[in-house]
C-alpha atoms as an extended CHARMM CRD file, in Angstrom:
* protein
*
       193  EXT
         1         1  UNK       CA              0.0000000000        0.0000000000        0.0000000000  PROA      1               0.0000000000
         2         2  UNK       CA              1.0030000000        3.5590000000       -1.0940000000  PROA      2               0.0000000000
         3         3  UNK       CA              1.5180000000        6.1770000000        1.7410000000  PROA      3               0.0000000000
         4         4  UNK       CA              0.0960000000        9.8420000000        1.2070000000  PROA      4               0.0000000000
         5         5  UNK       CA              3.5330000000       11.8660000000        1.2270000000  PROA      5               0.0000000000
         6         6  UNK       CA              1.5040000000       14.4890000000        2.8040000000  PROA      6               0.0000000000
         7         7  UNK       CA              0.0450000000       12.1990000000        5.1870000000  PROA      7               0.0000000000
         8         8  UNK       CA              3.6990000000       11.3020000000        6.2110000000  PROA      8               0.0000000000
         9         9  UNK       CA              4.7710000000       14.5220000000        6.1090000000  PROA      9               0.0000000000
        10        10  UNK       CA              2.4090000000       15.7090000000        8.7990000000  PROA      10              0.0000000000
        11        11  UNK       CA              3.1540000000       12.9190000000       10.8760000000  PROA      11              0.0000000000
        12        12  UNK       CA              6.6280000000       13.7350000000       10.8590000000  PROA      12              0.0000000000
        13        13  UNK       CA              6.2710000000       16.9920000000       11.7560000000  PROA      13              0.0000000000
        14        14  UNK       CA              3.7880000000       15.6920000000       14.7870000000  PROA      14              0.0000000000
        15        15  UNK       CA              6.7800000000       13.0680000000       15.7920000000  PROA      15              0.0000000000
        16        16  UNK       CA              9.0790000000       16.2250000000       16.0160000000  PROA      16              0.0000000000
        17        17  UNK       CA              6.8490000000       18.1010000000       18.3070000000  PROA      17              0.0000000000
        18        18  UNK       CA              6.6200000000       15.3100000000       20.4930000000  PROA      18              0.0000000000
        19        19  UNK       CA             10.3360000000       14.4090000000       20.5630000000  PROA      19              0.0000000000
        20        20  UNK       CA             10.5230000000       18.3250000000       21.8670000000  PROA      20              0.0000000000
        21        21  UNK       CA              8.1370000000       17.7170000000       24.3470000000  PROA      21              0.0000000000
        22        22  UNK       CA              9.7000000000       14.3680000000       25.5520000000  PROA      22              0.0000000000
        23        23  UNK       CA             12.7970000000       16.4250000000       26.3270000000  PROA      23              0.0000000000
        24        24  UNK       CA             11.7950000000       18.6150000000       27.8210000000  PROA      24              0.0000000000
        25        25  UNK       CA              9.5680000000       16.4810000000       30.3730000000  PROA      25              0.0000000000
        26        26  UNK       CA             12.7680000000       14.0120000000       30.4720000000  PROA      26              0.0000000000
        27        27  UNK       CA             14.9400000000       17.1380000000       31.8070000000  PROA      27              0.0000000000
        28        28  UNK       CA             12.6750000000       18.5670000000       33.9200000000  PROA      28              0.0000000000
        29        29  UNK       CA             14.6460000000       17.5590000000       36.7340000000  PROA      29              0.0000000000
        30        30  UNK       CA             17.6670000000       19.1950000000       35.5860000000  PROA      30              0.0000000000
        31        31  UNK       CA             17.0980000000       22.9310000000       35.5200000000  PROA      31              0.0000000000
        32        32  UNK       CA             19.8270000000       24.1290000000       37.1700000000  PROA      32              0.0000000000
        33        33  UNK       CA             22.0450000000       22.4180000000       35.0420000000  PROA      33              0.0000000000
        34        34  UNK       CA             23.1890000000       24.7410000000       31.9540000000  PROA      34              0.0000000000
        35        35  UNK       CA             24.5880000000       21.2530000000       29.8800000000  PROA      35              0.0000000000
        36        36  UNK       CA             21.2430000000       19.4520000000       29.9540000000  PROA      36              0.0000000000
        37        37  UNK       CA             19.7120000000       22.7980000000       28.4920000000  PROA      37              0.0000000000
        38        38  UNK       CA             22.3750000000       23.2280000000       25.8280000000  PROA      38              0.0000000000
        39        39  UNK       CA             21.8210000000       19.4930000000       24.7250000000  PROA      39              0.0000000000
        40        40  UNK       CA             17.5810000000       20.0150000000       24.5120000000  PROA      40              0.0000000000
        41        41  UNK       CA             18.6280000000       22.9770000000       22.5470000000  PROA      41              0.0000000000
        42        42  UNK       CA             20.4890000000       20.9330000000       20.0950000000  PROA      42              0.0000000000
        43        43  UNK       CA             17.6320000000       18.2060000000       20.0550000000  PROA      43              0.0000000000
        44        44  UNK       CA             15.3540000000       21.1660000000       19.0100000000  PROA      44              0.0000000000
        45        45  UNK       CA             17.7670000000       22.1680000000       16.4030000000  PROA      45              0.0000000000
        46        46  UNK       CA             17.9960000000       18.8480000000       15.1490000000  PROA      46              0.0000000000
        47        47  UNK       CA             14.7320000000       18.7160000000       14.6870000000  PROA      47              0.0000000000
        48        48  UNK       CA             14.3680000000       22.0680000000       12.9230000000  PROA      48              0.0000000000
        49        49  UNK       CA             12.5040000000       23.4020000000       15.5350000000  PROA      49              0.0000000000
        50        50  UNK       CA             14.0110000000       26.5870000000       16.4740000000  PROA      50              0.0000000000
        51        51  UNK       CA             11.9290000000       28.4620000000       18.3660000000  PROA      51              0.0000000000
        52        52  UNK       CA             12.2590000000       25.7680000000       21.1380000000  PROA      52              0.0000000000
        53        53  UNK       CA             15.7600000000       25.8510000000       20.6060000000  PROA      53              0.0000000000
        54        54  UNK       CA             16.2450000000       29.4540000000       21.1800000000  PROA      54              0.0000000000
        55        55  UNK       CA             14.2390000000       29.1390000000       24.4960000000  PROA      55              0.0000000000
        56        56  UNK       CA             16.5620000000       25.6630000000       25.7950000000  PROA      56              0.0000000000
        57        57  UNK       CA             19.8400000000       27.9880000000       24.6000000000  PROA      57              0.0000000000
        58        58  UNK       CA             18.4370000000       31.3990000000       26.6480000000  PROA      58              0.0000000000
        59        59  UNK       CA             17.7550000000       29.1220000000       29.6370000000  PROA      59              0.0000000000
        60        60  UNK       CA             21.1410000000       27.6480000000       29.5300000000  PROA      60              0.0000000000
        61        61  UNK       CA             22.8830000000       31.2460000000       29.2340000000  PROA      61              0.0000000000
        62        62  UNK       CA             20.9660000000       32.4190000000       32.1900000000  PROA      62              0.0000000000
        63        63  UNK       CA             22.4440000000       29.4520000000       34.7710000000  PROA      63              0.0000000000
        64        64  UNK       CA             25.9780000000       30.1510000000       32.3720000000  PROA      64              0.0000000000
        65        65  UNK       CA             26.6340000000       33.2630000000       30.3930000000  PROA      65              0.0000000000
        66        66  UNK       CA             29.8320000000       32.1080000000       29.4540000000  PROA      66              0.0000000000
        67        67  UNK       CA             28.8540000000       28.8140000000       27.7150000000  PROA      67              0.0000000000
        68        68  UNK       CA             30.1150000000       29.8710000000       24.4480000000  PROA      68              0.0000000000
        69        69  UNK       CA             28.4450000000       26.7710000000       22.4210000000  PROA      69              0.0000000000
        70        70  UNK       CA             25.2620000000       28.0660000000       24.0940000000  PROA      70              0.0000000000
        71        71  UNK       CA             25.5010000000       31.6190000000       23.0090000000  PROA      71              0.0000000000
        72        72  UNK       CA             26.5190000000       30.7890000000       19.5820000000  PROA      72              0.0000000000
        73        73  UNK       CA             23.8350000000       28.0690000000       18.4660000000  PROA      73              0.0000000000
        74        74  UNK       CA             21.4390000000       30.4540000000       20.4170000000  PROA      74              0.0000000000
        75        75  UNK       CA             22.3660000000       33.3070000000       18.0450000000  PROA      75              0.0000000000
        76        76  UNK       CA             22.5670000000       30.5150000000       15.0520000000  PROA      76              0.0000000000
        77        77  UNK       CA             18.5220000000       29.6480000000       15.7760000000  PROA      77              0.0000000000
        78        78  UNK       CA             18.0240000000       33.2310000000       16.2570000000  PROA      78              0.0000000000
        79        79  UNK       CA             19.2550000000       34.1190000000       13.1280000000  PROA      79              0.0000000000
        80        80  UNK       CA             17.5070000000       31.0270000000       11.1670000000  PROA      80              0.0000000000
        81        81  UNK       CA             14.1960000000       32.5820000000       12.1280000000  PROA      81              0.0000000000
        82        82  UNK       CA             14.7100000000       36.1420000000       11.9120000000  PROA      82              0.0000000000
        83        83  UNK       CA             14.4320000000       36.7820000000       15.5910000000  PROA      83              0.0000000000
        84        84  UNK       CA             16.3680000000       40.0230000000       16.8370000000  PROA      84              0.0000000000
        85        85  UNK       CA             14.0300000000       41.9250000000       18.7180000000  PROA      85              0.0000000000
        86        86  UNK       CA             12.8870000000       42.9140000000       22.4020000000  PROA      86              0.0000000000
        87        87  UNK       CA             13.7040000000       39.3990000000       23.9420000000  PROA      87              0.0000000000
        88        88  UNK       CA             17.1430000000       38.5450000000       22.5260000000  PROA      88              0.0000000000
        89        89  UNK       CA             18.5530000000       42.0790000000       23.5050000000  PROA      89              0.0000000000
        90        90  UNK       CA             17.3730000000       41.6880000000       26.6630000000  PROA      90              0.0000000000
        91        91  UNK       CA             19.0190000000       38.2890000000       26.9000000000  PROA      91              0.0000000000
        92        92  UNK       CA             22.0130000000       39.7900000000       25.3850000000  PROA      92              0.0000000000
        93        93  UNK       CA             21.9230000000       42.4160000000       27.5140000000  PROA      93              0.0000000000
        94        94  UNK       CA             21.6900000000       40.1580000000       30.8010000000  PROA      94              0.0000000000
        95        95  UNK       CA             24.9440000000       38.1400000000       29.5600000000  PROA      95              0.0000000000
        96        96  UNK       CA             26.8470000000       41.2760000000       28.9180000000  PROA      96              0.0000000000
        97        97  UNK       CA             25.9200000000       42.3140000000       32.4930000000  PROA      97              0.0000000000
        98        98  UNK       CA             27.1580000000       39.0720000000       33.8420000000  PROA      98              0.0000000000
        99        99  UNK       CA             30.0290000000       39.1660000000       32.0850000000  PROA      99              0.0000000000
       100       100  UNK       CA             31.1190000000       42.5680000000       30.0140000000  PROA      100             0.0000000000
       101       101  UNK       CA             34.2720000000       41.0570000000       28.2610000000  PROA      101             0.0000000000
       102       102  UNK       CA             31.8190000000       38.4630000000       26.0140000000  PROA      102             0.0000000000
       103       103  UNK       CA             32.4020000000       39.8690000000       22.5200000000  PROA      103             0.0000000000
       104       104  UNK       CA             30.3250000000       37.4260000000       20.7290000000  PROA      104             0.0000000000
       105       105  UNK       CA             27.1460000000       39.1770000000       22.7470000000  PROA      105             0.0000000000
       106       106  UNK       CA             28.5150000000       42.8940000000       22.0180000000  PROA      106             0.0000000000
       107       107  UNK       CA             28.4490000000       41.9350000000       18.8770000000  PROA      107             0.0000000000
       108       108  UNK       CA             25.2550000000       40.2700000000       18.6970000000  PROA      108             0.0000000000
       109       109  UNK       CA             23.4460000000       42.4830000000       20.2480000000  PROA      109             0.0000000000
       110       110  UNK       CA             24.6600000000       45.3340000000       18.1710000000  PROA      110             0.0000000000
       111       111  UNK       CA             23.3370000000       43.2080000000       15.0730000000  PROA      111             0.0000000000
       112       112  UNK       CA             20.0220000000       42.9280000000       16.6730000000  PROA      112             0.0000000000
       113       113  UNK       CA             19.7260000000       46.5440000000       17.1180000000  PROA      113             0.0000000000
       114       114  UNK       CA             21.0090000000       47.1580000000       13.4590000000  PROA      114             0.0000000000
       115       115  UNK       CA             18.4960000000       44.7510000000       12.3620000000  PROA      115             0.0000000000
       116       116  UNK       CA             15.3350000000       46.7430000000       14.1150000000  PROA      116             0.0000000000
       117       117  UNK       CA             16.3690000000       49.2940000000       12.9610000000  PROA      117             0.0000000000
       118       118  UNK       CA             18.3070000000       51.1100000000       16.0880000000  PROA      118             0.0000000000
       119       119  UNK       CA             21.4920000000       51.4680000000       13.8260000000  PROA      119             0.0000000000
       120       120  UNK       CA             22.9620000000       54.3080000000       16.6550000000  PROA      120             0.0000000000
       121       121  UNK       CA             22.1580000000       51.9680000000       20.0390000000  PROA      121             0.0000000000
       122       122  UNK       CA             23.6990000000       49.3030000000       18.0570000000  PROA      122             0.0000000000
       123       123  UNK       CA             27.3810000000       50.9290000000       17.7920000000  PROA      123             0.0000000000
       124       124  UNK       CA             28.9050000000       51.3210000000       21.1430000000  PROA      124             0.0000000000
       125       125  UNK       CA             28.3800000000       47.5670000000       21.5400000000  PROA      125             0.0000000000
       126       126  UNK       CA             29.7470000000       46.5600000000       18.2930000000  PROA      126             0.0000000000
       127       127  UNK       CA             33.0660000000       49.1110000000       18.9720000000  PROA      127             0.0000000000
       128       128  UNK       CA             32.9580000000       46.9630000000       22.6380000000  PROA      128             0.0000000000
       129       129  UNK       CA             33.4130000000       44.0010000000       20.6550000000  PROA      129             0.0000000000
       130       130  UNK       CA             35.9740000000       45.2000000000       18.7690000000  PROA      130             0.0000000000
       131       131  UNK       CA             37.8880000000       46.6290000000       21.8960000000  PROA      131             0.0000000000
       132       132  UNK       CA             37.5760000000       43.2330000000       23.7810000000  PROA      132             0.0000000000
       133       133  UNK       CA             38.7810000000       41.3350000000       20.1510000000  PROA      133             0.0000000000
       134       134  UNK       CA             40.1470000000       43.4170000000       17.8540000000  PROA      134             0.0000000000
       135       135  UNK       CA             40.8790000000       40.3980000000       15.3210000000  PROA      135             0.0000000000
       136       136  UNK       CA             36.9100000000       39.0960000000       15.7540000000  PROA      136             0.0000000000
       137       137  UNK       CA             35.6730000000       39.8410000000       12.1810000000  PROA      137             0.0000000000
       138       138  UNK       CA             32.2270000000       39.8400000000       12.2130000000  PROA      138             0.0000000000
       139       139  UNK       CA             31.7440000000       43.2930000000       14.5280000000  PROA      139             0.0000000000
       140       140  UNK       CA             33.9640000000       44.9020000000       11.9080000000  PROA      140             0.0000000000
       141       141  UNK       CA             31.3730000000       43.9490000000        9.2400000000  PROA      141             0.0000000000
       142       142  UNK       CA             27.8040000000       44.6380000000       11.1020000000  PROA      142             0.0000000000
       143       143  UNK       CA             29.6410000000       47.9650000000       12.1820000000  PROA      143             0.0000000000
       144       144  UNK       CA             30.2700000000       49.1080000000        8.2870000000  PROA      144             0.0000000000
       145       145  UNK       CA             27.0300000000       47.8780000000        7.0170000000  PROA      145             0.0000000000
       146       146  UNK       CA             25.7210000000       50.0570000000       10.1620000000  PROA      146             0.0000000000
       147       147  UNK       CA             27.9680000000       53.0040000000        9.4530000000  PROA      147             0.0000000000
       148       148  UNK       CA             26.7590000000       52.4610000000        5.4690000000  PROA      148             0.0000000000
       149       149  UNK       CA             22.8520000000       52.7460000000        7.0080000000  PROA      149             0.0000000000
       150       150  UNK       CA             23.5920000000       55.7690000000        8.4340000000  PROA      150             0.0000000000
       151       151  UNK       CA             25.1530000000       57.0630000000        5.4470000000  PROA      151             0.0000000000
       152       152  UNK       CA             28.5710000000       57.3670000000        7.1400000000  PROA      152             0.0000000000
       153       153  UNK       CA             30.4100000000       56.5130000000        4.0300000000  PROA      153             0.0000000000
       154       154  UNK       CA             34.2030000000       56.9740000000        5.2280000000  PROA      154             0.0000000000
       155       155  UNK       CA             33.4740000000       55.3820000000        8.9200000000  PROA      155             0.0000000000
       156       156  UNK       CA             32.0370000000       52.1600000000        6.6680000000  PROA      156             0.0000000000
       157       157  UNK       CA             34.9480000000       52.5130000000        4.6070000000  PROA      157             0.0000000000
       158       158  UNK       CA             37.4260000000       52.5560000000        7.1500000000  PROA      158             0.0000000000
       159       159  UNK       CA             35.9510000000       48.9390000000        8.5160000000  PROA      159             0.0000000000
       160       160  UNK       CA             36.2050000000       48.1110000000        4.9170000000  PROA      160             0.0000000000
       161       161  UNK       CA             40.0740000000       48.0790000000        5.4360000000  PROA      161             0.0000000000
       162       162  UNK       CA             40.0550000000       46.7280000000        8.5010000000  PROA      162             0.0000000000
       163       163  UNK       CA             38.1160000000       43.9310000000        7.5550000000  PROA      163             0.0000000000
       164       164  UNK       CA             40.1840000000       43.3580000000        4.4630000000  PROA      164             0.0000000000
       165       165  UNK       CA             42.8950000000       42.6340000000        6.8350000000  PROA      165             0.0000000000
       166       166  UNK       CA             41.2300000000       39.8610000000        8.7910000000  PROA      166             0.0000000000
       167       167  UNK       CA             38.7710000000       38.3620000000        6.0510000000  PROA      167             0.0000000000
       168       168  UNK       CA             38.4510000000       38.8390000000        2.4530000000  PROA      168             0.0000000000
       169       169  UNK       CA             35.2940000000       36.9960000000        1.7790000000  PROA      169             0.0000000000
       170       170  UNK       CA             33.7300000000       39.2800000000        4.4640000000  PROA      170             0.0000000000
       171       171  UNK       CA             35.3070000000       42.4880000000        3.3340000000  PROA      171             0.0000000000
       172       172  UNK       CA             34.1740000000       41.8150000000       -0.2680000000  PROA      172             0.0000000000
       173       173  UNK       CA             30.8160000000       41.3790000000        1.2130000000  PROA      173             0.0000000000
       174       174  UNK       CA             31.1010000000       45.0500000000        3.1400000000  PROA      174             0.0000000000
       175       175  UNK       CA             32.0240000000       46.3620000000       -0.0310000000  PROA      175             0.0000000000
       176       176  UNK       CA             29.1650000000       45.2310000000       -2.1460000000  PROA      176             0.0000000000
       177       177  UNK       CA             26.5650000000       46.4030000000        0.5060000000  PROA      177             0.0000000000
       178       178  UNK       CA             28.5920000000       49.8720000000        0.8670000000  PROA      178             0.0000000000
       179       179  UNK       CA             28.2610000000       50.2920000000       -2.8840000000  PROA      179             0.0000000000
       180       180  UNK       CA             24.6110000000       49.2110000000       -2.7580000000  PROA      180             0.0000000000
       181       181  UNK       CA             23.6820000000       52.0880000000       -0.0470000000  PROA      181             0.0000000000
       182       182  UNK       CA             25.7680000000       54.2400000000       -1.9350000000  PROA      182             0.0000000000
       183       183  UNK       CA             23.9570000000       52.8440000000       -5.2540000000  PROA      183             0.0000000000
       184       184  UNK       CA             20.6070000000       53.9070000000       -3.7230000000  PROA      184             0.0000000000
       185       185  UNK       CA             21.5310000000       57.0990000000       -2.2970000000  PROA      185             0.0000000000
       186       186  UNK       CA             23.2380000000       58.3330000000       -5.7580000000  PROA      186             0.0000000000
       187       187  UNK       CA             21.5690000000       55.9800000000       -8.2020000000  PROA      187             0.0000000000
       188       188  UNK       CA             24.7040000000       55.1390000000       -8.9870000000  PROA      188             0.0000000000
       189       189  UNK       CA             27.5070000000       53.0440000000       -8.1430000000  PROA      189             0.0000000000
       190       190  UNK       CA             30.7810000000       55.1580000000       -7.1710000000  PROA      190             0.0000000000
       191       191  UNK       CA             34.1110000000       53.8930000000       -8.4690000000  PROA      191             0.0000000000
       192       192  UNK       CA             36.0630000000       55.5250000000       -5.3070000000  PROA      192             0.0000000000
       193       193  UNK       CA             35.9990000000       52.4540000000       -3.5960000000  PROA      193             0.0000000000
């Protein structure tokens, strides 16, 4: 006998949400436990479920802001669903308070700011990331595309180099959206790059 692919399809998408809810109910026991949270978060990511994921990920960041595996699948899911807003910063926010040297949350929180649209909150935290790792490309690049937004040509330009230093791929990638702001500004593409 034939299956319905879309029959199977739904019931594979019901066997997901009940392996996230098995988790869960399995760890229960374990909330103070930052490890067991980080793992349900990966179950959840596994199963492409990443709104679950970002919640397992938060709740292992608040009993450890410095699990760094945590932080960065956290930001991965958050990402993957286009989820920057009021919740992240203030989960962001929390970790920097715990601990004000974690660059990967400067930075992250600066690109959730740039990404609602709160380009000037969003610098001092990306130049924070930059001050606690210099070498850290990815502050350099959400701080030009920022610095492009606000139509700070030169300050984009100058990450531009610096980014040029540390990636290529990225830099080229600063360039193209500089030249696209500048594109839409101008109508026209400048060759002083």
């Amino acid at each position: 006998m034939k299956k319905n692919p879309d029959q199977s399809l739904s019931k594979g998408s019901q066997a997901r949400k009940d392996a996230v809810e098995y988790l869960k109910k399995a760890m229960d026991f374990g909330v103070g436990d930052a490890e067991r949270h980080f793992y349900i978060g990966m179950a959840c990511m596994t199963l492409v479920c990443c709104e679950e994921a970002v919640a397992a990920f938060k709740m292992a960041l608040s009993i450890d802001p410095n699990h760094a595996f945590a932080f960065e699948k956290m930001r991965f899911a958050c990402v993957s669903i286009g989820l920057y807003g009021e919740e992240v910063i203030e989960t962001c926010t929390e970790i920097i308070r715990r601990n004000p040297q974690h660059a990967a949350a400067h930075t992250f929180l600066g690109e959730c700011y740039h990404k609602v649209g709160e380009r000037d909150r969003a610098i001092p935290f990306l130049e924070e990331a930059i001050a606690i790792d210099p070498v850290a490309p990815a502050p350099h690049l959400i701080l030009g595309q920022v610095h492009a937004e606000l139509g700070n040509k030169d300050s984009a330009m100058e990450e531009y180099r610096k980014l040029a230093r540390l990636d290529k791929n990225r830099a080229e990638t600063l360039l193209n959206f500089i030249a696209s702001r500048s594109y839409l500004k101008s109508n026209r593409i400048s060759t002083a790059f």
